[in-house]
N, CA, C, O and CB atoms as a CASP TS submission, in Angstrom:
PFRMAT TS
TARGET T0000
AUTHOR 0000-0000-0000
METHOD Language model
MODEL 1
PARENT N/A
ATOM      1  N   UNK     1      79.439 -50.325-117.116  1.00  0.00           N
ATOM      2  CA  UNK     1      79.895 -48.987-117.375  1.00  0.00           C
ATOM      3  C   UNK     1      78.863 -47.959-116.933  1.00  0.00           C
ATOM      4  O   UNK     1      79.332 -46.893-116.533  1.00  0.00           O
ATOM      5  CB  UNK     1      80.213 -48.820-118.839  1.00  0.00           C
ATOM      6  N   UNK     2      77.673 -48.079-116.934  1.00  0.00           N
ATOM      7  CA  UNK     2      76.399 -47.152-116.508  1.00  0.00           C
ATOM      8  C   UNK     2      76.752 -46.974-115.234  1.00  0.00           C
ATOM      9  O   UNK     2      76.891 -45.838-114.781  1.00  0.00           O
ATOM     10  CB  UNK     2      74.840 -47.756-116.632  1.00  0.00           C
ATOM     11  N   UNK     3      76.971 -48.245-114.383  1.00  0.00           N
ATOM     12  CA  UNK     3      76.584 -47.784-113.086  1.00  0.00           C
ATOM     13  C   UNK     3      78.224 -47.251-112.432  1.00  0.00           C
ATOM     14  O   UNK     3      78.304 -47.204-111.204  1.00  0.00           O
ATOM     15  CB  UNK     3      75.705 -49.198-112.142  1.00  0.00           C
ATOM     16  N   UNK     4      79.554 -46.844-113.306  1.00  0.00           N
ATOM     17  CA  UNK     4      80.140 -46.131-112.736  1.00  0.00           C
ATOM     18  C   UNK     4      79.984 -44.851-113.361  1.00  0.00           C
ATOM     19  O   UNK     4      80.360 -43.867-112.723  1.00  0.00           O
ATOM     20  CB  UNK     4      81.241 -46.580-112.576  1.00  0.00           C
ATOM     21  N   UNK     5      79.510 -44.705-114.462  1.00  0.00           N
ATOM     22  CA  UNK     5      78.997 -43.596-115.253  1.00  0.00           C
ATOM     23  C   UNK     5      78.261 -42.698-114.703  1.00  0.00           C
ATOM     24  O   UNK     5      78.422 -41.478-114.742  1.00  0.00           O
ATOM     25  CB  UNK     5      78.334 -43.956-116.207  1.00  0.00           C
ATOM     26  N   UNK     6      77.407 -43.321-114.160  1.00  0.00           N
ATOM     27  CA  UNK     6      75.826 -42.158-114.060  1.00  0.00           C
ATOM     28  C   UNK     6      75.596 -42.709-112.758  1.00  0.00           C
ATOM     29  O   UNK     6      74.597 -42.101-112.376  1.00  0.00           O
ATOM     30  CB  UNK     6      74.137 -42.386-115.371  1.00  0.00           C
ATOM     31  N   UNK     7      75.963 -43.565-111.786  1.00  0.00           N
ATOM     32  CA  UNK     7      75.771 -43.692-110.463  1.00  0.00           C
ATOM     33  C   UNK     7      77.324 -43.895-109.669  1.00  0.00           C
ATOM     34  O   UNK     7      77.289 -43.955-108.440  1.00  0.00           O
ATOM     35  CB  UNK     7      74.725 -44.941-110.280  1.00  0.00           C
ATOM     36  N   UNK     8      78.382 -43.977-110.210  1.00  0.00           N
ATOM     37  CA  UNK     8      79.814 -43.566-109.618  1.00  0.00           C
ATOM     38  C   UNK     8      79.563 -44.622-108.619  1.00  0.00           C
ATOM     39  O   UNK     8      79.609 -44.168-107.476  1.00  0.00           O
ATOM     40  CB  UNK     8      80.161 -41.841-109.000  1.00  0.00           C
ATOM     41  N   UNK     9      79.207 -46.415-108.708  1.00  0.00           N
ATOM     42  CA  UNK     9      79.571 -47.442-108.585  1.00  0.00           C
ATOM     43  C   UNK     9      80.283 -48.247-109.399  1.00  0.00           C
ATOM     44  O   UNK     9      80.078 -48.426-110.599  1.00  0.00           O
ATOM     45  CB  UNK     9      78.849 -47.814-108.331  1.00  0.00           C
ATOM     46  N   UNK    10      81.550 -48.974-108.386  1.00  0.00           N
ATOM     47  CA  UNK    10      82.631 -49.488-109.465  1.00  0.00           C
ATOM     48  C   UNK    10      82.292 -51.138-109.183  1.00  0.00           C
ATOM     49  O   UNK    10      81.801 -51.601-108.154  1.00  0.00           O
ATOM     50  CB  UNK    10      84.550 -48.924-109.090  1.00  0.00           C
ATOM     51  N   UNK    11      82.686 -51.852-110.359  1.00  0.00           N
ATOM     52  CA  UNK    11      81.847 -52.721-110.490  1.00  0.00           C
ATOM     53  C   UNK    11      82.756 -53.678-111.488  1.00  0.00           C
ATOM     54  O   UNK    11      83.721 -53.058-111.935  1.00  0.00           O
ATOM     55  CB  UNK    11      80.446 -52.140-110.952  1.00  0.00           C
ATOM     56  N   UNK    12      82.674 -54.908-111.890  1.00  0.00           N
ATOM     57  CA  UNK    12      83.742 -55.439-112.344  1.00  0.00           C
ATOM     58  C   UNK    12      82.235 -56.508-112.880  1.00  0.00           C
ATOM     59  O   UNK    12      81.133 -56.665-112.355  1.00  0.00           O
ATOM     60  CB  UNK    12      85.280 -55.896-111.180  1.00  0.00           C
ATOM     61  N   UNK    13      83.009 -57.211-114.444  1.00  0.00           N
ATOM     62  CA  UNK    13      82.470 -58.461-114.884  1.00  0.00           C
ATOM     63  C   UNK    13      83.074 -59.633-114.852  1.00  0.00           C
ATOM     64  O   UNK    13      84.164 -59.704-115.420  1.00  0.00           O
ATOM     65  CB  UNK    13      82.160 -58.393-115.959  1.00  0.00           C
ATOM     66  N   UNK    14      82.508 -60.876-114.166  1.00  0.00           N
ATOM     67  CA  UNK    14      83.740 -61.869-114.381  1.00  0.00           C
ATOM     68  C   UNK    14      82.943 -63.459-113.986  1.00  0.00           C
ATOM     69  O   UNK    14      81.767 -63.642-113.669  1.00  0.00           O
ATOM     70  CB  UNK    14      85.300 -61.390-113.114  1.00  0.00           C
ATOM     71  N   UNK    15      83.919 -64.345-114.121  1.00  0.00           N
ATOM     72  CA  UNK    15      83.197 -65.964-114.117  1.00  0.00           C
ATOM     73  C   UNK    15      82.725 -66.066-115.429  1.00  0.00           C
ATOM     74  O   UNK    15      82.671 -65.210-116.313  1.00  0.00           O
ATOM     75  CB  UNK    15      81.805 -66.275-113.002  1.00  0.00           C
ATOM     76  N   UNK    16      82.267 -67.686-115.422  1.00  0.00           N
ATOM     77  CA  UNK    16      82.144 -68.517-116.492  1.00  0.00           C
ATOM     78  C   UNK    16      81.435 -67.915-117.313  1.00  0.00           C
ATOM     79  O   UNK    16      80.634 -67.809-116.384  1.00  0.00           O
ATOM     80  CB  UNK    16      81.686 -69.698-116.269  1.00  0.00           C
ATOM     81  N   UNK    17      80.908 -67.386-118.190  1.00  0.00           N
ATOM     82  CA  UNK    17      80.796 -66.737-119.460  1.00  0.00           C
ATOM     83  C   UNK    17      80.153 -65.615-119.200  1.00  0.00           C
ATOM     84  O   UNK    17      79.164 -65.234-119.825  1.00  0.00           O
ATOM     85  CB  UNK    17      80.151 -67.467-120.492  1.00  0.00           C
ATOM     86  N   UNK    18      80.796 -64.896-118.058  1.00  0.00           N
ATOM     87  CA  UNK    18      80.951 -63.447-117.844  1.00  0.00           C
ATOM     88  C   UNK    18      79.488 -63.173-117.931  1.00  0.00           C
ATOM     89  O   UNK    18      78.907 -62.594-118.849  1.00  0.00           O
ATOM     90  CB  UNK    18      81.938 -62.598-118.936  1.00  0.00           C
ATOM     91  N   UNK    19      78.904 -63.744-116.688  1.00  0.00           N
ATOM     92  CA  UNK    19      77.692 -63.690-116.047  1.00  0.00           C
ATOM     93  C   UNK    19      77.373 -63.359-114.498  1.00  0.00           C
ATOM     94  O   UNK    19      76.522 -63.737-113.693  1.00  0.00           O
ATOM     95  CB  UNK    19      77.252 -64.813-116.296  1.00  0.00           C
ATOM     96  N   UNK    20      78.278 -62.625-114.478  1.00  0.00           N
ATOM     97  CA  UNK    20      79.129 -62.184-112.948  1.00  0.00           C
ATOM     98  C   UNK    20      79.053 -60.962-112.574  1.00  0.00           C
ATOM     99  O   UNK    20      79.988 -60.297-113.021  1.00  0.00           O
ATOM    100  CB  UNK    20      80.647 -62.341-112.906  1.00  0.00           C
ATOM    101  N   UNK    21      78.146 -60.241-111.778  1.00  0.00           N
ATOM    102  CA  UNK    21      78.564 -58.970-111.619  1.00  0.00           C
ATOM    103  C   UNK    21      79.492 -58.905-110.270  1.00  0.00           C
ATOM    104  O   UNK    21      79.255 -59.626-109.301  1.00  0.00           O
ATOM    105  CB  UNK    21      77.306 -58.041-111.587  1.00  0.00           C
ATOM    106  N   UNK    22      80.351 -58.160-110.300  1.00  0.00           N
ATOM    107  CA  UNK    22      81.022 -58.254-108.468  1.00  0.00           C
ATOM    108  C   UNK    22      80.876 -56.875-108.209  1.00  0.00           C
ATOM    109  O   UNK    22      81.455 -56.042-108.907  1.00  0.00           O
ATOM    110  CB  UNK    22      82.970 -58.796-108.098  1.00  0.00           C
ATOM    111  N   UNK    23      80.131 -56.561-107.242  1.00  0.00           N
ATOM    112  CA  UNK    23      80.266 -55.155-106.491  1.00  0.00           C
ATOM    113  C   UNK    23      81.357 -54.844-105.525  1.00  0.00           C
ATOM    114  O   UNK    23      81.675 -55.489-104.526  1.00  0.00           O
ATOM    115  CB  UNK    23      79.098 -54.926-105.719  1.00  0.00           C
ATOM    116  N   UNK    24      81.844 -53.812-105.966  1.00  0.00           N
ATOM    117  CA  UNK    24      83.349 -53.638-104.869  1.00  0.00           C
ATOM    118  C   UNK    24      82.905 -52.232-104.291  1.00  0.00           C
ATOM    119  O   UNK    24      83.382 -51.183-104.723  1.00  0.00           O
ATOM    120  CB  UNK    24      85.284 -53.507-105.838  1.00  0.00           C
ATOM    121  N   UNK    25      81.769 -52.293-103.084  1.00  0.00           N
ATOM    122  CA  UNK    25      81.925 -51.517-101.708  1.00  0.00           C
ATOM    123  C   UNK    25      82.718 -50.828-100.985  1.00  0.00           C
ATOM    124  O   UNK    25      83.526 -51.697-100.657  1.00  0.00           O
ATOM    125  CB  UNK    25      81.811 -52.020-101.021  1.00  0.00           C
ATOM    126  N   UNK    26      83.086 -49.814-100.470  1.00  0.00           N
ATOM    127  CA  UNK    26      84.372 -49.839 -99.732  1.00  0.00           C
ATOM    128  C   UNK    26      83.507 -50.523 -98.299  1.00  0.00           C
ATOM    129  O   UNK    26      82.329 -50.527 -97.942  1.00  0.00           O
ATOM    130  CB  UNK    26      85.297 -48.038 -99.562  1.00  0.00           C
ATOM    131  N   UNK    27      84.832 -51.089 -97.722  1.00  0.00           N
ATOM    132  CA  UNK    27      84.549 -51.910 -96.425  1.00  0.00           C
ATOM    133  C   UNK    27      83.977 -51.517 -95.518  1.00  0.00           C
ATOM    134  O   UNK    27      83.439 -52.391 -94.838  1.00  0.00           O
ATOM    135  CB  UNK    27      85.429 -52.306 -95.840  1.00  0.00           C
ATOM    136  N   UNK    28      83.801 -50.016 -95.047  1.00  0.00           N
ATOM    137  CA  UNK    28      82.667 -49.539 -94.169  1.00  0.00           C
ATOM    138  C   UNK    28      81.918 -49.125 -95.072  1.00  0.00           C
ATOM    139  O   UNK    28      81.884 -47.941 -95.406  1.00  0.00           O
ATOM    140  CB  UNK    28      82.892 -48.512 -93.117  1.00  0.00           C
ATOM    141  N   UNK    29      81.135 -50.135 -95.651  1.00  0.00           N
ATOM    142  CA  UNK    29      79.649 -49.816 -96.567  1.00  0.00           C
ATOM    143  C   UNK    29      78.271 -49.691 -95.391  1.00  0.00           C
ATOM    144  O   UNK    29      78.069 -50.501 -94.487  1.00  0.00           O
ATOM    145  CB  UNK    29      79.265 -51.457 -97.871  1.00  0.00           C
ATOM    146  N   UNK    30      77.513 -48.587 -95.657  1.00  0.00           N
ATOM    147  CA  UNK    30      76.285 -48.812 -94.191  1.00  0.00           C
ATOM    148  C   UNK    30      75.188 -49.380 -95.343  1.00  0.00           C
ATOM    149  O   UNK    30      75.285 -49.723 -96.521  1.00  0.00           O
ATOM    150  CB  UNK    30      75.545 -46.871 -92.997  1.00  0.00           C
ATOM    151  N   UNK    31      74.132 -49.293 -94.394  1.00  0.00           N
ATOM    152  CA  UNK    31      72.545 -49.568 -95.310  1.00  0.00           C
ATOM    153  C   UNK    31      72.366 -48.648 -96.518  1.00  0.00           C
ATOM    154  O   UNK    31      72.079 -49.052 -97.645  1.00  0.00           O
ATOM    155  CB  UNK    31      71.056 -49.202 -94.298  1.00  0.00           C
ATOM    156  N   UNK    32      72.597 -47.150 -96.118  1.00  0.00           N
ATOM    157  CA  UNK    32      72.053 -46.271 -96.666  1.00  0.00           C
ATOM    158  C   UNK    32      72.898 -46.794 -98.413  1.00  0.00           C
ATOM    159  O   UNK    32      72.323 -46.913 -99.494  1.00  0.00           O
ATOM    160  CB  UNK    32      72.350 -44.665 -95.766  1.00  0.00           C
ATOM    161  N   UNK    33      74.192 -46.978 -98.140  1.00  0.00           N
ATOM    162  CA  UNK    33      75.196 -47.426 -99.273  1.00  0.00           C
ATOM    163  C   UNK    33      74.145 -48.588 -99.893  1.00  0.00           C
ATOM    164  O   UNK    33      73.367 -48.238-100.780  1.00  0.00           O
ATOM    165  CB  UNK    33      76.941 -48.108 -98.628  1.00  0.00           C
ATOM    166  N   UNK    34      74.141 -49.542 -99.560  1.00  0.00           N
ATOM    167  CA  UNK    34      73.354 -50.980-100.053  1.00  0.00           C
ATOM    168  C   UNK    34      72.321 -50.579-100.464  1.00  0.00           C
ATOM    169  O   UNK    34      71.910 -51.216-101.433  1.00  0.00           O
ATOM    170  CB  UNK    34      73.006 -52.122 -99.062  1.00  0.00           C
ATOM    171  N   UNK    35      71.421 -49.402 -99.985  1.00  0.00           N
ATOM    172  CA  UNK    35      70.171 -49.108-101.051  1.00  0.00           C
ATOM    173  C   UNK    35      70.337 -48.346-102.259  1.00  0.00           C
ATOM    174  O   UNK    35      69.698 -48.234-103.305  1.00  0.00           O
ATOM    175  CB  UNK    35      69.105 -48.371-100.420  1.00  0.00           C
ATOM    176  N   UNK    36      71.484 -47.815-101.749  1.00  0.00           N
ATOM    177  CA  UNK    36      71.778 -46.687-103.178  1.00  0.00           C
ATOM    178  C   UNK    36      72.603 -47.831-104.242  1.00  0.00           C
ATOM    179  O   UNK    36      72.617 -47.537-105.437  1.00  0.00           O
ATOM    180  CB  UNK    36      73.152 -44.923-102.676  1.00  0.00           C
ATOM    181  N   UNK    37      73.200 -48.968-103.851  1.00  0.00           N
ATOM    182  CA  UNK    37      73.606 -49.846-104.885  1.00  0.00           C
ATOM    183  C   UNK    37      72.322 -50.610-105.432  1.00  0.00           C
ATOM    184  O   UNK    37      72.230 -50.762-106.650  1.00  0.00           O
ATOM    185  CB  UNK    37      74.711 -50.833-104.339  1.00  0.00           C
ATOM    186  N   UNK    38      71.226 -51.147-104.506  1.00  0.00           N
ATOM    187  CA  UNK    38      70.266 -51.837-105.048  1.00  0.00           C
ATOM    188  C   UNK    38      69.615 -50.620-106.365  1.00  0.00           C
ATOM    189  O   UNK    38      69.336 -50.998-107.503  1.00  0.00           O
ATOM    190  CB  UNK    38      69.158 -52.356-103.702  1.00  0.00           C
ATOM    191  N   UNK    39      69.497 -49.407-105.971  1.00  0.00           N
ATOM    192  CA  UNK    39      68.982 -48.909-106.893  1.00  0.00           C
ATOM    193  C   UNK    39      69.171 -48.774-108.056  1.00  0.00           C
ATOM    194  O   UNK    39      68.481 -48.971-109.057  1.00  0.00           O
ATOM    195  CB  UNK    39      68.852 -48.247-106.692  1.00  0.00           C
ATOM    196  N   UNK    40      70.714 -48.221-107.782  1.00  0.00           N
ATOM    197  CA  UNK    40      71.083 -47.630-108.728  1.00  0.00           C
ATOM    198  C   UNK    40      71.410 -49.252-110.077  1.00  0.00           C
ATOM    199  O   UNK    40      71.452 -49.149-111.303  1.00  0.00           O
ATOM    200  CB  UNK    40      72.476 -46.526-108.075  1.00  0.00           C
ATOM    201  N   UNK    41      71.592 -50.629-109.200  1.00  0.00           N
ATOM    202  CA  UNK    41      71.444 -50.952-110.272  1.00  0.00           C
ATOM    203  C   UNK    41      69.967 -51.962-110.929  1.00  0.00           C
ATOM    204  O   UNK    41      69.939 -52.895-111.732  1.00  0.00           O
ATOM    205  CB  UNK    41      72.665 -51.455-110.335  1.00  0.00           C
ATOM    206  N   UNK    42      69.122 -51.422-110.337  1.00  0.00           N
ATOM    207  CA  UNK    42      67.799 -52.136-110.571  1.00  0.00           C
ATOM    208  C   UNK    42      67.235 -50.827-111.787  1.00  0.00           C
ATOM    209  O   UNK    42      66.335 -50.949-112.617  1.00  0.00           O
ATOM    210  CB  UNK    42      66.668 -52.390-108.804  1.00  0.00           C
ATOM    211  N   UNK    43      68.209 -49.476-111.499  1.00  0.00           N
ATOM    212  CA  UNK    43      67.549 -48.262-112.680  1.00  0.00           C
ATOM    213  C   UNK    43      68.399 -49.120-113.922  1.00  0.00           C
ATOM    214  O   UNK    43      67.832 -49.526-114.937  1.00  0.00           O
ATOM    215  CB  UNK    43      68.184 -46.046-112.407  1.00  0.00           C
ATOM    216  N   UNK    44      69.946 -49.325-113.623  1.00  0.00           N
ATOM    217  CA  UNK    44      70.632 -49.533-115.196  1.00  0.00           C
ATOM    218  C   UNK    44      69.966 -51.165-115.753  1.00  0.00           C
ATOM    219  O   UNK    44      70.106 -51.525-116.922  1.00  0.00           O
ATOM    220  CB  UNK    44      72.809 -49.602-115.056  1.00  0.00           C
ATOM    221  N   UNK    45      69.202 -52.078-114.639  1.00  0.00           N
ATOM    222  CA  UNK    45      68.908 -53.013-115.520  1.00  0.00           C
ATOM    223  C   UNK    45      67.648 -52.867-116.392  1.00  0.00           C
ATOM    224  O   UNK    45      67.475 -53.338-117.516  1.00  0.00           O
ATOM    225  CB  UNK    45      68.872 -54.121-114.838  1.00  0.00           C
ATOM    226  N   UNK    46      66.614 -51.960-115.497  1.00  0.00           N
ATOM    227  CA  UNK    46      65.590 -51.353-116.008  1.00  0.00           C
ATOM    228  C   UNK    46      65.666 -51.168-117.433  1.00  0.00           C
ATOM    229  O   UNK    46      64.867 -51.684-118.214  1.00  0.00           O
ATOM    230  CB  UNK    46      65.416 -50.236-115.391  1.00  0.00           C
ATOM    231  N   UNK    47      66.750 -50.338-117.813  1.00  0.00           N
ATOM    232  CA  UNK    47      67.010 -49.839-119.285  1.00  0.00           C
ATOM    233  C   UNK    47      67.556 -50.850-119.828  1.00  0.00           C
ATOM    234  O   UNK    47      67.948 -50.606-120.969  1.00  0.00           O
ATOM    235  CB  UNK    47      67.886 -48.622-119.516  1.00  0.00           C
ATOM    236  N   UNK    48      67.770 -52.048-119.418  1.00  0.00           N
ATOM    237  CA  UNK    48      67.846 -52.729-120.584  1.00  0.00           C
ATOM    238  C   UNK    48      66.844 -53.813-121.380  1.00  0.00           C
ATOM    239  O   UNK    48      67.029 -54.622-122.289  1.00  0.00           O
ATOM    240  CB  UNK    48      68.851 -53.245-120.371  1.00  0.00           C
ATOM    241  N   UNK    49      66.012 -53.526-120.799  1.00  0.00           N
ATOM    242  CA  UNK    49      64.527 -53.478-121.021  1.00  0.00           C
ATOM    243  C   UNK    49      63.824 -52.786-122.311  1.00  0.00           C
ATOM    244  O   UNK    49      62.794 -53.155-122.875  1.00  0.00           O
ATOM    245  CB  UNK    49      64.010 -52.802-119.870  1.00  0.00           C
ATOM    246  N   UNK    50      64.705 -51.620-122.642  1.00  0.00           N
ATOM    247  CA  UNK    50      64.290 -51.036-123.908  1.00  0.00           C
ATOM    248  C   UNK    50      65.612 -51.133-124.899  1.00  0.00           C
ATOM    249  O   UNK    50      66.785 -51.169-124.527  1.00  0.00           O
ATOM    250  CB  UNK    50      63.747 -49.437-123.666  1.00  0.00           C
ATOM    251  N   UNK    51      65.120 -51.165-126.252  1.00  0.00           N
ATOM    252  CA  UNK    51      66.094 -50.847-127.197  1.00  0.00           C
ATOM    253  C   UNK    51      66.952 -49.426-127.222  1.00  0.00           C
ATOM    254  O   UNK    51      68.059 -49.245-127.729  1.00  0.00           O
ATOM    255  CB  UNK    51      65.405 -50.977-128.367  1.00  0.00           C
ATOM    256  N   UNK    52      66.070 -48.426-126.490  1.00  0.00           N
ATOM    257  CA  UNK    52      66.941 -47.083-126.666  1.00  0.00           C
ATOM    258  C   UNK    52      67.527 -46.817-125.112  1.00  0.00           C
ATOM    259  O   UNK    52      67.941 -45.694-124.828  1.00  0.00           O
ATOM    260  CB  UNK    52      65.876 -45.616-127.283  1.00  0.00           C
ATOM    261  N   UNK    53      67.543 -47.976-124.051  1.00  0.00           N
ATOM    262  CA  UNK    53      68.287 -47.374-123.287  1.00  0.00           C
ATOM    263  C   UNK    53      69.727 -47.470-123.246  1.00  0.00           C
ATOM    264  O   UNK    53      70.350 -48.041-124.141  1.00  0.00           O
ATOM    265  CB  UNK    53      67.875 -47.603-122.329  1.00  0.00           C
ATOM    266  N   UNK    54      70.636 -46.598-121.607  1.00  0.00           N
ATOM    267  CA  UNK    54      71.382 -46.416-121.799  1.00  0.00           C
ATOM    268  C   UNK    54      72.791 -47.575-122.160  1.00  0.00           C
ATOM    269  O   UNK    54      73.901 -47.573-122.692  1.00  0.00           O
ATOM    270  CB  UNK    54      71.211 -45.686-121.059  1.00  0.00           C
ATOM    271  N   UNK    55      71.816 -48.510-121.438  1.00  0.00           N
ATOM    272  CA  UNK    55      73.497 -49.491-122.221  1.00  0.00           C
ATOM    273  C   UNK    55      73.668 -49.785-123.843  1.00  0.00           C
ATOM    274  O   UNK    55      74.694 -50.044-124.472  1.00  0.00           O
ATOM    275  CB  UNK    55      73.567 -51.401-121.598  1.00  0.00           C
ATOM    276  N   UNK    56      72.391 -49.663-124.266  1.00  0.00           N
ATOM    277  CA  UNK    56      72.271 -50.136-125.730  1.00  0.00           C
ATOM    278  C   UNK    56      73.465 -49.068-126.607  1.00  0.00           C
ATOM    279  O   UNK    56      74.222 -49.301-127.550  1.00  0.00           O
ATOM    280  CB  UNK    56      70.405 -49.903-126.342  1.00  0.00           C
ATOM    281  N   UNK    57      73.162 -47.656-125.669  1.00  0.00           N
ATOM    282  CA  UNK    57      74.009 -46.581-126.092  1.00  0.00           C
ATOM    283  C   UNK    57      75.641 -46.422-125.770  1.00  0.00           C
ATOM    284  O   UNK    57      76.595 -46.216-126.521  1.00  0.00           O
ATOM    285  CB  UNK    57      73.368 -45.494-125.562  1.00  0.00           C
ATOM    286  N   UNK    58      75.573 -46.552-124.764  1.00  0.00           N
ATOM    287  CA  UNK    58      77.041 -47.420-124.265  1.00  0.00           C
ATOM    288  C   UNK    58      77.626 -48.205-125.190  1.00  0.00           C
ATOM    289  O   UNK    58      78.755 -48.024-125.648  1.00  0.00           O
ATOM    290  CB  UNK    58      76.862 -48.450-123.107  1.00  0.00           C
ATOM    291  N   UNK    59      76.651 -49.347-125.564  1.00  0.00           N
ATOM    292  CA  UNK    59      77.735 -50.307-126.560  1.00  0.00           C
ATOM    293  C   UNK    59      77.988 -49.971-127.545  1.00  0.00           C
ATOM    294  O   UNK    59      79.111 -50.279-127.945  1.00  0.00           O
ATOM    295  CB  UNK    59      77.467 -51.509-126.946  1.00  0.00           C
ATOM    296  N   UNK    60      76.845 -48.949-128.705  1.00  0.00           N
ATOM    297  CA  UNK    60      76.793 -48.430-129.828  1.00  0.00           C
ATOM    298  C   UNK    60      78.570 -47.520-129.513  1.00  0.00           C
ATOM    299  O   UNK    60      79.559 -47.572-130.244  1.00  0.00           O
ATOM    300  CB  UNK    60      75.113 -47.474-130.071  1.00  0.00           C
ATOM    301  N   UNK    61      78.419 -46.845-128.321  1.00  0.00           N
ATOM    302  CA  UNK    61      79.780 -45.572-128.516  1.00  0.00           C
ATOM    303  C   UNK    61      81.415 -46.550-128.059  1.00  0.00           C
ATOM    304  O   UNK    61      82.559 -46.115-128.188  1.00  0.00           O
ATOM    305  CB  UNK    61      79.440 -43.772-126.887  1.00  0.00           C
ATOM    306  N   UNK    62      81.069 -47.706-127.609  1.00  0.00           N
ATOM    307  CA  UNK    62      82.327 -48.987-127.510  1.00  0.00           C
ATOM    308  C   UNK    62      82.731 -49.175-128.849  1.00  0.00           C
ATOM    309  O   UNK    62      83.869 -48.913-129.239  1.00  0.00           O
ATOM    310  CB  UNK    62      81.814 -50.619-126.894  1.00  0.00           C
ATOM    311  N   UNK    63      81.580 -49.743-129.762  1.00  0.00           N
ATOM    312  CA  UNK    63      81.651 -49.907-131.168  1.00  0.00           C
ATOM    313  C   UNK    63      82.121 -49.315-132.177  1.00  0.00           C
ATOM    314  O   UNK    63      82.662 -49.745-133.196  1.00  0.00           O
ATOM    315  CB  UNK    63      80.857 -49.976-131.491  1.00  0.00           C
ATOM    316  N   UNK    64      81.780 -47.892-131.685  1.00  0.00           N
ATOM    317  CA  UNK    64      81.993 -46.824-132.756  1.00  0.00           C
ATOM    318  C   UNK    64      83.769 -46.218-132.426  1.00  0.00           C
ATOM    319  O   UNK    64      84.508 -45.568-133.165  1.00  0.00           O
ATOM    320  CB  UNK    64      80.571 -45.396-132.512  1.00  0.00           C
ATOM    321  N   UNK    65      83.981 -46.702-131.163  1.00  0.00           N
ATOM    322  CA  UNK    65      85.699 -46.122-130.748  1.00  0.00           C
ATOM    323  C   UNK    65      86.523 -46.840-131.541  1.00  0.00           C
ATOM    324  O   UNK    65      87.457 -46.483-132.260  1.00  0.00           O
ATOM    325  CB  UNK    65      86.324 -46.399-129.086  1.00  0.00           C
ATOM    326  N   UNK    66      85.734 -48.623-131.162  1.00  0.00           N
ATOM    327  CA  UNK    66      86.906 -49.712-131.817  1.00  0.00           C
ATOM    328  C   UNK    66      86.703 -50.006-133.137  1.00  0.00           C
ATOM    329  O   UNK    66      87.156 -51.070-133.558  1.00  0.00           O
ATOM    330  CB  UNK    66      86.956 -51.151-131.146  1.00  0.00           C
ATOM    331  N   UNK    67      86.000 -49.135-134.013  1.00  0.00           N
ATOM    332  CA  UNK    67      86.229 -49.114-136.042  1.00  0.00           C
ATOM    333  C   UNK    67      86.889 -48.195-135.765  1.00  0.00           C
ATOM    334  O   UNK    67      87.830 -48.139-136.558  1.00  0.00           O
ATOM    335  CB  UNK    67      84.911 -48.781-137.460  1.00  0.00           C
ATOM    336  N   UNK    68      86.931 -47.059-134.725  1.00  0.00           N
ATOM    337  CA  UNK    68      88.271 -45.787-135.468  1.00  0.00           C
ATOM    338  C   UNK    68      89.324 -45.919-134.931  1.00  0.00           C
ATOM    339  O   UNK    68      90.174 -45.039-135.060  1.00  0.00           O
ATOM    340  CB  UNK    68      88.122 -44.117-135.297  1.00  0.00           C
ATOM    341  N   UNK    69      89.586 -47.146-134.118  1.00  0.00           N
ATOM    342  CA  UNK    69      91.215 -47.673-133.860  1.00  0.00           C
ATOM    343  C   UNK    69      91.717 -48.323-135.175  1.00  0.00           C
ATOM    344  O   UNK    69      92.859 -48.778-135.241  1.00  0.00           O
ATOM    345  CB  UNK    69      91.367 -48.944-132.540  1.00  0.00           C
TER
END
């Protein structure tokens, strides 16, 4: 969710116990594209490295939607 969030890469989870990231590129992807994906997701794994980053916050506001369903 970060990296379509805050870097507007779409991105899917999947395989055997959803240990899968799949990057979906559009088909004329150049270099310049492939570095801005390496980055952008070497910043969102970065943060998960700390307790207060952004995915930790992400899941807290997943959590907090599905008690007020």
């Amino acid at each position: 969710m970060s990296l379509m969030r805050d870097h507007h890469i779409l991105t899917q989870v999947g395989g055997p116990g959803v240990n899968i990231i799949k990057l979906l590129p559009p088909l004329i992807i150049g270099d310049e594209e492939v570095e801005a994906i390496v980055s952008a997701l070497d910043a969102v794994l970065s943060e998960t490295r700390t307790i207060g980053g952004r995915v930790w916050a992400t899941s807290a506001e997943l959590i907090r939607h599905a008690m007020s369903q």
